[in-house]
TISEFI-32956 format. One record per atom (N, C-alpha, C, O, CB): residue number from 1; residue in three letters; x, z, y. Coordinates in steps of 0.02 Angstrom, whole numbers, plus 50000, padded with zeros to 5 digits. Last residue first. Glycine has a CB too. Example, Ala and Ser with C-alpha at 12.3 -4.5 7.8 and 13.67 -1.06 7.14 Angstrom:
2
REC;nr;rest;px;pz;py
REC;2;SER;50642;50354;49888;
REC;2;SER;50684;50357;49947;
REC;2;SER;50645;50394;50002;
REC;2;SER;50670;50402;50057;
REC;2;SER;50704;50286;49970;
REC;1;ALA;50660;50390;49716;
REC;1;ALA;50615;50390;49775;
REC;1;ALA;50660;50390;49835;
REC;1;ALA;50712;50423;49834;
REC;1;ALA;50565;50452;49776;
END
This chain:
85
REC;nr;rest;px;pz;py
REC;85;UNK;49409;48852;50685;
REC;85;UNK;49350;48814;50702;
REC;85;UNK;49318;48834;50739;
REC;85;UNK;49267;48803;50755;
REC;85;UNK;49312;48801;50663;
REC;84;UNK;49482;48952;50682;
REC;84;UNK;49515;48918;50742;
REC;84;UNK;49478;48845;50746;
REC;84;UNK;49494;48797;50781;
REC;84;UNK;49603;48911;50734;
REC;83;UNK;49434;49040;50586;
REC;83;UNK;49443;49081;50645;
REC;83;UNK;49444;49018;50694;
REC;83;UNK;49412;49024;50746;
REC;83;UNK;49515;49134;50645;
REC;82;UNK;49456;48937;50465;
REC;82;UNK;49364;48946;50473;
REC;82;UNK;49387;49007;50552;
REC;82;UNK;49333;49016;50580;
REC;82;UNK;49300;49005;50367;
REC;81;UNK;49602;49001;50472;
REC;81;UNK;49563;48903;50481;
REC;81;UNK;49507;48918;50466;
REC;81;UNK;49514;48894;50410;
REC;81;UNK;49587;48826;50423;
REC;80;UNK;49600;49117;50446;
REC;80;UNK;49637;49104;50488;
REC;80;UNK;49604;49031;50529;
REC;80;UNK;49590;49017;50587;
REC;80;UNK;49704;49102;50453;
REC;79;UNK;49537;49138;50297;
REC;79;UNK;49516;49149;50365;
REC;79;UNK;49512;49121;50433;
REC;79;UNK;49464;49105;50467;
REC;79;UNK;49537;49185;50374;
REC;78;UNK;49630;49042;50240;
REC;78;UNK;49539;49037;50234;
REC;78;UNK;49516;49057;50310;
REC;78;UNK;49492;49025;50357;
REC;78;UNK;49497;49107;50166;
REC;77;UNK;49735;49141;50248;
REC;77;UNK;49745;49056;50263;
REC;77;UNK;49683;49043;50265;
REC;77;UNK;49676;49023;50322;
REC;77;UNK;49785;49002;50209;
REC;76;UNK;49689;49255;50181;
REC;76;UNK;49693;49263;50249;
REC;76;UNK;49716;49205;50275;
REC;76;UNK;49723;49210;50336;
REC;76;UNK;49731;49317;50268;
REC;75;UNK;49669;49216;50038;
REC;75;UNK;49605;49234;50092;
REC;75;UNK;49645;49240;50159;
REC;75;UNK;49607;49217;50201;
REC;75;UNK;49558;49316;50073;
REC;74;UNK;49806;49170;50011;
REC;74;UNK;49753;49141;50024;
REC;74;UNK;49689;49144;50067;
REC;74;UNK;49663;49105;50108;
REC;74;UNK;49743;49139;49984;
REC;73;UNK;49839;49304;50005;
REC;73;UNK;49869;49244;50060;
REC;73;UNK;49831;49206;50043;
REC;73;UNK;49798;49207;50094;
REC;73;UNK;49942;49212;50060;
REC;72;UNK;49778;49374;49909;
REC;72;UNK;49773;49399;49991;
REC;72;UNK;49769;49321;50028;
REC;72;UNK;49726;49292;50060;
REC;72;UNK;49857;49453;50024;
REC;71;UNK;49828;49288;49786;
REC;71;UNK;49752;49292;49816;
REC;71;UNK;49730;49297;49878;
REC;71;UNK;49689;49262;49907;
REC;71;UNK;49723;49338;49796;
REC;70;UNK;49967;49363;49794;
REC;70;UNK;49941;49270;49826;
REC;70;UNK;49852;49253;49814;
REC;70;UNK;49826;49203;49837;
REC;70;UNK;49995;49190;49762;
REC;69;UNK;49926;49475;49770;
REC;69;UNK;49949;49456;49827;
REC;69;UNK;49946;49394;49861;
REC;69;UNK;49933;49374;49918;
REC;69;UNK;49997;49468;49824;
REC;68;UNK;49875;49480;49648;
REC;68;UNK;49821;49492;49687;
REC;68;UNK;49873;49490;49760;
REC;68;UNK;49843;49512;49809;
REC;68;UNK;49774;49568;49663;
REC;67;UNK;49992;49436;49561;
REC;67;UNK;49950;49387;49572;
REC;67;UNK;49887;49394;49613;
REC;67;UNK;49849;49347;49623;
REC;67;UNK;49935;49367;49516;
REC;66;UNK;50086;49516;49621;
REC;66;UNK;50107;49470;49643;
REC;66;UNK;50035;49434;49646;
REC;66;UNK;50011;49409;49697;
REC;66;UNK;50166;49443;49606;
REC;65;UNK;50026;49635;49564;
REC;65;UNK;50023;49641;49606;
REC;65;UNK;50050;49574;49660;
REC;65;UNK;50042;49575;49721;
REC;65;UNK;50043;49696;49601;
REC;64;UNK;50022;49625;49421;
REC;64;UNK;49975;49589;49449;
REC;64;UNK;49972;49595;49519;
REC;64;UNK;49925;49567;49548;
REC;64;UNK;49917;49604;49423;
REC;63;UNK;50157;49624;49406;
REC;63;UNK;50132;49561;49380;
REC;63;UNK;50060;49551;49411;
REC;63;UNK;50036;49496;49425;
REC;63;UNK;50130;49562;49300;
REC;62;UNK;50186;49749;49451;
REC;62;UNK;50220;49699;49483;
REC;62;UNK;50185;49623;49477;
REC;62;UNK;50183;49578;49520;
REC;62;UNK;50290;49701;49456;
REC;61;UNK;50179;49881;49403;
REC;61;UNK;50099;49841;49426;
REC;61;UNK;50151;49764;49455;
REC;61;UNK;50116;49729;49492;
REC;61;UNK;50032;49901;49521;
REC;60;UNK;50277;49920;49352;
REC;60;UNK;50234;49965;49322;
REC;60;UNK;50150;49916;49343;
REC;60;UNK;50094;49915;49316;
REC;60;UNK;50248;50057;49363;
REC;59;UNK;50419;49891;49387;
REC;59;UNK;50386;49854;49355;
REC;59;UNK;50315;49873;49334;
REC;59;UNK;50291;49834;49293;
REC;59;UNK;50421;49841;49309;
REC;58;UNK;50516;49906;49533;
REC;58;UNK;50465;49960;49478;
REC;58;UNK;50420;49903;49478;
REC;58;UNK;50392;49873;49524;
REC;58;UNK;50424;50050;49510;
REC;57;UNK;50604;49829;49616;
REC;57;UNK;50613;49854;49565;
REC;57;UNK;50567;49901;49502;
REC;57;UNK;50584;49920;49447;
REC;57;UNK;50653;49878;49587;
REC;56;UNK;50501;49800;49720;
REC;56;UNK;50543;49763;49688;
REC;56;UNK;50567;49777;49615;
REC;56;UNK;50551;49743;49566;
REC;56;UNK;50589;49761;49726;
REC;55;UNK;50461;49894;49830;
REC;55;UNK;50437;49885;49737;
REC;55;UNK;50442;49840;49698;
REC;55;UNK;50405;49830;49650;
REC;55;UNK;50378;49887;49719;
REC;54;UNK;50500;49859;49931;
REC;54;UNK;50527;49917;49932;
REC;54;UNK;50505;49936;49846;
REC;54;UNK;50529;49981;49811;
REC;54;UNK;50496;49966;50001;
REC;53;UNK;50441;49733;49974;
REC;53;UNK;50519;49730;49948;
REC;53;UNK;50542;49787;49918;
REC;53;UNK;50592;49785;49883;
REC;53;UNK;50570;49716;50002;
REC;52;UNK;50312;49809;49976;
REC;52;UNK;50325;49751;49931;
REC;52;UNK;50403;49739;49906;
REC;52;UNK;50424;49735;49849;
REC;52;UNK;50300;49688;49969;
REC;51;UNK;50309;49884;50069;
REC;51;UNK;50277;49913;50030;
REC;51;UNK;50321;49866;49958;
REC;51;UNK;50349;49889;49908;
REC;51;UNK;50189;49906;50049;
REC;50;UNK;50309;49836;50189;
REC;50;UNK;50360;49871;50188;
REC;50;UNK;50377;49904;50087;
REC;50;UNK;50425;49928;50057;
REC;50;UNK;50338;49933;50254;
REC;49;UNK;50176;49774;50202;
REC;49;UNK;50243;49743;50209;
REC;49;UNK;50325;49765;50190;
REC;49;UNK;50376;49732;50182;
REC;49;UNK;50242;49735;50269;
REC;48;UNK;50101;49858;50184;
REC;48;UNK;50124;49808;50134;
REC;48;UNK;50172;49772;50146;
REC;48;UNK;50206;49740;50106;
REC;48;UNK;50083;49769;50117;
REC;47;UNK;50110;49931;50291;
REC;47;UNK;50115;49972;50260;
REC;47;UNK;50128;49918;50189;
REC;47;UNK;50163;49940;50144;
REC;47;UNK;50058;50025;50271;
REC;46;UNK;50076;49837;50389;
REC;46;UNK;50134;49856;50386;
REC;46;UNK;50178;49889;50338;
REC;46;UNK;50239;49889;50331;
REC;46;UNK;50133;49879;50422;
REC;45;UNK;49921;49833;50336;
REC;45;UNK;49992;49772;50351;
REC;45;UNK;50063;49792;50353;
REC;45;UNK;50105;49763;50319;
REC;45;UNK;49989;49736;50424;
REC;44;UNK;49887;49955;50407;
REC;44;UNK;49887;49933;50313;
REC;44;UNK;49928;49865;50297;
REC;44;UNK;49962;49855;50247;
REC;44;UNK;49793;49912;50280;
REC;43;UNK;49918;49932;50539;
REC;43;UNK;49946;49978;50483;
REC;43;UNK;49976;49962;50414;
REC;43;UNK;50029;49957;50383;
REC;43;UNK;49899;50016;50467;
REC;42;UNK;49835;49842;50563;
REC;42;UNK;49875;49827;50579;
REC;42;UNK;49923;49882;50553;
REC;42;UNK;49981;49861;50549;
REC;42;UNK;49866;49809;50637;
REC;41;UNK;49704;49808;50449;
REC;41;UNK;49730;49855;50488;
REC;41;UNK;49792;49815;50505;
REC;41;UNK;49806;49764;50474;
REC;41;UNK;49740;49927;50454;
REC;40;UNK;49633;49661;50323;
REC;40;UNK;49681;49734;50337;
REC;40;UNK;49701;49742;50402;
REC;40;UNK;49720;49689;50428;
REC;40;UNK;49751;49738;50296;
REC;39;UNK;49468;49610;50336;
REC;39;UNK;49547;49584;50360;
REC;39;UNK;49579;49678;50344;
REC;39;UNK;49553;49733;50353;
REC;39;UNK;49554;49540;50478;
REC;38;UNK;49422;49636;50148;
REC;38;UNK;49418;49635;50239;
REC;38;UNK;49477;49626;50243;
REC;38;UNK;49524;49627;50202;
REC;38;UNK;49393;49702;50289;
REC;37;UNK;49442;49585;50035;
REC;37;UNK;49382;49613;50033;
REC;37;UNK;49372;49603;50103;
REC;37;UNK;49324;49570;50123;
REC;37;UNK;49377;49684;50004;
REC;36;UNK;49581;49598;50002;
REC;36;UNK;49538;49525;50000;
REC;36;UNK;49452;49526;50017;
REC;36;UNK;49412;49479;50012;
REC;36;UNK;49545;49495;49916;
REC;35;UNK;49633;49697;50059;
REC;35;UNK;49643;49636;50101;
REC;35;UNK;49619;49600;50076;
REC;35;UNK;49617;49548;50108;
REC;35;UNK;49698;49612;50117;
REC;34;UNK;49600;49777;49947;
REC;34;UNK;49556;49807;50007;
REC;34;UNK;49579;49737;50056;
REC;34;UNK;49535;49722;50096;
REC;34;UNK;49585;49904;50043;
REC;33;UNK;49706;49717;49850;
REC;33;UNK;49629;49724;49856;
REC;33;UNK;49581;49707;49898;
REC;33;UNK;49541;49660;49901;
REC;33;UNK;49615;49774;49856;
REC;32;UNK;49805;49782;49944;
REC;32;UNK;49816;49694;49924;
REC;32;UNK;49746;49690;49907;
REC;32;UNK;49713;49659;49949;
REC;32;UNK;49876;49664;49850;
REC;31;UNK;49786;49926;49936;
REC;31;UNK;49797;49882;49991;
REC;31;UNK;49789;49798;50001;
REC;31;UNK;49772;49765;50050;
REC;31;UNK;49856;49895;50003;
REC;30;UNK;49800;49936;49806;
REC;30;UNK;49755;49957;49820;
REC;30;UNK;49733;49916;49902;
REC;30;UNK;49680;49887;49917;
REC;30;UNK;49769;50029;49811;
REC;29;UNK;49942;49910;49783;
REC;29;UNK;49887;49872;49743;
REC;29;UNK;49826;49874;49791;
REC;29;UNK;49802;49821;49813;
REC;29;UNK;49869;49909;49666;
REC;28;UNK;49994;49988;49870;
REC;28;UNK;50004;49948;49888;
REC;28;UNK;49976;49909;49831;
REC;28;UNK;49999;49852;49838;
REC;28;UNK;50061;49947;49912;
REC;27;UNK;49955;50130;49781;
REC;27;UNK;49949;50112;49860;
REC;27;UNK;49933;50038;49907;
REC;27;UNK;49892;50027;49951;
REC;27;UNK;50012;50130;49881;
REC;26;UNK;50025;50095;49665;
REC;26;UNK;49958;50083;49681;
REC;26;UNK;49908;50089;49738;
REC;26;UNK;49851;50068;49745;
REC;26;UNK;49937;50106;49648;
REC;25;UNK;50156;50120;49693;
REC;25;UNK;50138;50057;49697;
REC;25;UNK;50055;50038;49694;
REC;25;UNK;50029;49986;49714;
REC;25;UNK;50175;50028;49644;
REC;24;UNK;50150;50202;49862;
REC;24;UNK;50160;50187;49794;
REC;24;UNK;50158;50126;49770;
REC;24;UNK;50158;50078;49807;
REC;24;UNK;50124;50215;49762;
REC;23;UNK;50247;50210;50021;
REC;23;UNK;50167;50199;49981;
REC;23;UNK;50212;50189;49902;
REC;23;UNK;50270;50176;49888;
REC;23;UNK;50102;50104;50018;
REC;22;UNK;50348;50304;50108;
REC;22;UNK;50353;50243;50065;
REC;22;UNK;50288;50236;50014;
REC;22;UNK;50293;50267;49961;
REC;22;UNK;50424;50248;50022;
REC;21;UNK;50280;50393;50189;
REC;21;UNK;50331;50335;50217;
REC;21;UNK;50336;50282;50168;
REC;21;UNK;50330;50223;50182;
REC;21;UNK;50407;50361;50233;
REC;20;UNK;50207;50458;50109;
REC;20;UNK;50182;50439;50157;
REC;20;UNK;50222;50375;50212;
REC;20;UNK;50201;50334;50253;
REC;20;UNK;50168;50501;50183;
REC;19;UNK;50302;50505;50020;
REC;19;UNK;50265;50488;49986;
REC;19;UNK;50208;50445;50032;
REC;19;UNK;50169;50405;50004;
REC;19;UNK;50250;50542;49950;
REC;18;UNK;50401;50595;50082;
REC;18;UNK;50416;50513;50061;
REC;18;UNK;50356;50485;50059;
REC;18;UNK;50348;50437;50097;
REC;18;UNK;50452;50497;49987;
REC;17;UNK;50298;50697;50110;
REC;17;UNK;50326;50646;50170;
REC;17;UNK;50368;50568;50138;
REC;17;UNK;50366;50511;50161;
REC;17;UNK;50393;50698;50220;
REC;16;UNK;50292;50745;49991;
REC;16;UNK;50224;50728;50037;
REC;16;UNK;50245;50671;50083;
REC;16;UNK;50219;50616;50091;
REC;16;UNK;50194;50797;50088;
REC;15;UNK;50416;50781;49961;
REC;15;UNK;50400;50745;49929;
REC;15;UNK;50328;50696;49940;
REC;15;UNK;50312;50641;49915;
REC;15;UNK;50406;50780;49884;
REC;14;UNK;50437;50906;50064;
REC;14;UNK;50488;50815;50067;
REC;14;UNK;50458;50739;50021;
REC;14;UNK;50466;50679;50033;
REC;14;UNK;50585;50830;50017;
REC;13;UNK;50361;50972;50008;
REC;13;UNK;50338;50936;50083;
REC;13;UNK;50378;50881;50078;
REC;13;UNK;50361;50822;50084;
REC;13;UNK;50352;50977;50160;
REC;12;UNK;50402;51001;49917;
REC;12;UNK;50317;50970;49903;
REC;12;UNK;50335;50944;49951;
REC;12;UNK;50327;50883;49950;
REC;12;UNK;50238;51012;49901;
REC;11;UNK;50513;51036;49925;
REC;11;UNK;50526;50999;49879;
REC;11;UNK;50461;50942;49877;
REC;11;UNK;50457;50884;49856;
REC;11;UNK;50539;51046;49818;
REC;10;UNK;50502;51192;49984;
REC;10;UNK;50528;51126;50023;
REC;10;UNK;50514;51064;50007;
REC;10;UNK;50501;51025;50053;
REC;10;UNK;50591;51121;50023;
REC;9;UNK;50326;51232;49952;
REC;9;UNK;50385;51236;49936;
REC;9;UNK;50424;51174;49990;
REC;9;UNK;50396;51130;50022;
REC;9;UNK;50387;51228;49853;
REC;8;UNK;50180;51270;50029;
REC;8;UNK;50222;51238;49995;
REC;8;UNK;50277;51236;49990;
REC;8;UNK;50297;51237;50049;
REC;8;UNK;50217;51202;49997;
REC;7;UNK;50112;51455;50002;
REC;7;UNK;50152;51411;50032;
REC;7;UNK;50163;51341;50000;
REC;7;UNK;50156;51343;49939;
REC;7;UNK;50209;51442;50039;
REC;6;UNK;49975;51539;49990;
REC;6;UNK;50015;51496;49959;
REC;6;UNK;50048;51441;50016;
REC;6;UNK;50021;51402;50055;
REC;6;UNK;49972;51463;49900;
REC;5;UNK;49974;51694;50068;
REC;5;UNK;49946;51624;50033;
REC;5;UNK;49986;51602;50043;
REC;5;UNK;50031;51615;50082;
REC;5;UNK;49891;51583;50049;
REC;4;UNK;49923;51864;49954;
REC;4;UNK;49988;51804;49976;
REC;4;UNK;49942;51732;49974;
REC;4;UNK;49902;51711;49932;
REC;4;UNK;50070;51798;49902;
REC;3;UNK;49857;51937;49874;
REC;3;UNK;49844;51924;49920;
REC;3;UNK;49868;51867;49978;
REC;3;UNK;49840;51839;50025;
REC;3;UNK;49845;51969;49927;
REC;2;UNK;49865;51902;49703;
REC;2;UNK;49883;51916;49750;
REC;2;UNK;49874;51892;49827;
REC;2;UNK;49883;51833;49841;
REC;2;UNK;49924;51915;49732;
REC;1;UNK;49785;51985;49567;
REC;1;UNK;49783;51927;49609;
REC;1;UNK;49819;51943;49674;
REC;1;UNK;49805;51996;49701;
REC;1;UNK;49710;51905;49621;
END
């Protein structure tokens, strides 16, 4: 066994850091969820915002991620008008 500790490689960290700049897609499932449940962060907003055009192309959750998106927008039009009663 060797006494050596473990480094990460270049490849982990670059791959840590996309991986934190650009959310997944179940990141951004997970997010659309967590926004129908509570208002989302001013983060976690951003983080879908950025999240959505940027998973355009990967089909892997797209279908339901559109249809738990216009759920969001809904709950947060609900909100918005029961806020400015």
């Amino acid at each position: 066994m060797s006494s050596k500790p473990s480094f990460a490689s270049l490849s982990e960290r670059a791959c840590t850091l996309v991986g934190a700049i650009i959310p997944s897609c179940m990141e951004g499932l997970r997010l659309v969820e967590l926004g129908q449940e509570r208002p989302l962060k001013l983060h976690e907003r951003i983080t879908l915002l950025y999240n959505s055009p940027l998973c355009m192309h990967c089909n892997c959750k797209r279908e339901k991620f559109d249809k738990e998106r216009a759920k969001l927008r809904e709950i947060d039009r609900q909100r918005r008008a029961s806020g400015a009663d």
